[in-house]
N, C-alpha and C positions, 0 to 999 in steps of 0.2 A: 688785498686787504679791503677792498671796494664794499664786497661782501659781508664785513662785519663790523657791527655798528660803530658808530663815532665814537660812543663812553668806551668800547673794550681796546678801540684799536692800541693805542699807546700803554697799556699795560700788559695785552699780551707783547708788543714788541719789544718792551724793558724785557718781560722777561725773557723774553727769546736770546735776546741781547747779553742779558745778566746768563743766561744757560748755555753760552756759546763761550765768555769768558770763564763760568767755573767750570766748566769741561776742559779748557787747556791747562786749567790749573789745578785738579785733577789729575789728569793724564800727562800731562810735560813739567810742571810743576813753575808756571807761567804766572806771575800773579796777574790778578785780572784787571788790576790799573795798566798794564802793556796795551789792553785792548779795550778798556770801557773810560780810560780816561784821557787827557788831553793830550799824552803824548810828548812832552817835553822832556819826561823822564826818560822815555823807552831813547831816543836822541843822545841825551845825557850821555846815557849806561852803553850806548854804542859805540858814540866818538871817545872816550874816556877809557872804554875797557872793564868797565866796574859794574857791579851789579849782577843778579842770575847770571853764572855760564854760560847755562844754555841757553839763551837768548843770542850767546857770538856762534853760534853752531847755525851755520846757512839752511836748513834742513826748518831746523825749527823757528827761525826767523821766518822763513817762507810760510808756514802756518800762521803764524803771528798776523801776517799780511792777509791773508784772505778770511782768519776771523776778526782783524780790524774792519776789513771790506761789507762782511756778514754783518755787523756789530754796527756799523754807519748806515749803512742801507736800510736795513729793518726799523734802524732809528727815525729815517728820515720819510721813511715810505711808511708809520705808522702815527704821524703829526710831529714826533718830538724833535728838538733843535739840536741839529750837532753840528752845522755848519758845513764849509768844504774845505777850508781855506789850513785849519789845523791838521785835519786828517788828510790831506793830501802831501802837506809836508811831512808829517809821519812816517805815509806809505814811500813817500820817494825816499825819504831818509833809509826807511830800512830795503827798499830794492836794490840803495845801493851798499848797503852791510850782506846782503845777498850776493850780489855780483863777486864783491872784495872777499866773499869766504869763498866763493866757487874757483875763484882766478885763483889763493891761494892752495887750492886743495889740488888744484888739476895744472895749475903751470908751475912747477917747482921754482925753476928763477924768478919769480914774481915778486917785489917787494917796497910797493906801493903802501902806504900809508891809507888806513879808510876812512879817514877826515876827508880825501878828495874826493870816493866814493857817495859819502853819504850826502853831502854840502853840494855835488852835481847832479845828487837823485832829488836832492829837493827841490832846485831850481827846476830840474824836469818833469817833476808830478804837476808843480806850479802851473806849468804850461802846456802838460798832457790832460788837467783835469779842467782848473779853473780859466785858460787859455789868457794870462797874463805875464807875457812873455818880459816886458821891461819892469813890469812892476816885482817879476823872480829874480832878474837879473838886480837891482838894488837892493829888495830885501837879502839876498845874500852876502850882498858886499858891507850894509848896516849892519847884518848881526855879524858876518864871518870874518869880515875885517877884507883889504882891498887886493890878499896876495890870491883871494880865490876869483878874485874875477875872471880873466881866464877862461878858466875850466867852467866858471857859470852859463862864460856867456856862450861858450861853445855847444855844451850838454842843451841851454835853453833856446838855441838857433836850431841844431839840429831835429831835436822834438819838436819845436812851433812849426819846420817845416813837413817833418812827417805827420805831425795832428790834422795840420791844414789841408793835407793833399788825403786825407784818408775820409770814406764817408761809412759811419757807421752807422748811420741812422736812414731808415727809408723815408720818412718824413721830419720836419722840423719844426 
């Protein structure tokens, strides 16, 4: 986006942005606040059960995820503001409504609850993305209440130490 000038950048990337959500809505019938907006609904309609169906369908959750990913990036890589700190909660919430519909599809005796799913993906996006590992582990137990600690602080120990020992960048 170096290439094109300052005035176009952030309107071509709304709309790349905006073309990336009516496309799943469109085609999977996704409304496009799932993916253009703050995400506290998409959480909501996960842990609750309520909301589009197909949104609890692992398949299409995982789209959801990488046009959130499309959707933040372009945002962010074209001046406008969208933060990390919400969309990474987002994204961990729904990896783990991911996880929890794949473990239900493929291990018949499975019958885990996906409040612990989604509530330990958040704590580990927290800490796979924006690398605040104590500051995941409280916000979860603030908003989740204190019977998830546990499971937070495991999911965000085990992530802080796989982020920390991985190098994905060749310079810094």
């Amino acid at each position: 986006f170096n290439y094109i000038p300052v005035l176009l950048r952030s309107p071509i990337g709304a709309m790349c942005a905006a073309g990336i959500a009516l496309g799943l809505w469109f085609w999977l019938g996704i409304e496009p606040t799932h993916v253009l907006g703050m995400g506290e609904e998409t959480i909501e309609d996960l842990l609750y059960g309520v909301g589009n169906e197909k949104l609890h369908i692992w398949w299409v959750l995982s789209i959801v995820i990488v046009a959130k990913v499309l959707a933040t990036g372009l945002t962010l890589m074209t001046g406008g503001s969208a933060g990390l700190l919400i969309p990474a909660m987002v994204l961990g919430g729904c990896m783990g409504g991911v996880l929890h519909g794949v473990l239900l599809q493929y291990f018949h005796g499975f019958h885990t609850g996906i409040e612990l799913f989604i509530i330990s993906g958040i704590g580990s996006a927290l800490v796979s993305i924006i690398e605040v590992p104590i500051s995941a582990v409280l916000l979860i137990i603030s908003i989740f209440g204190e019977s998830y600690a546990p499971p937070a602080m495991l999911s965000v120990a085990v992530c802080h130490l796989l982020v920390k020992n991985l190098k994905l960048y060749l310079h810094k």
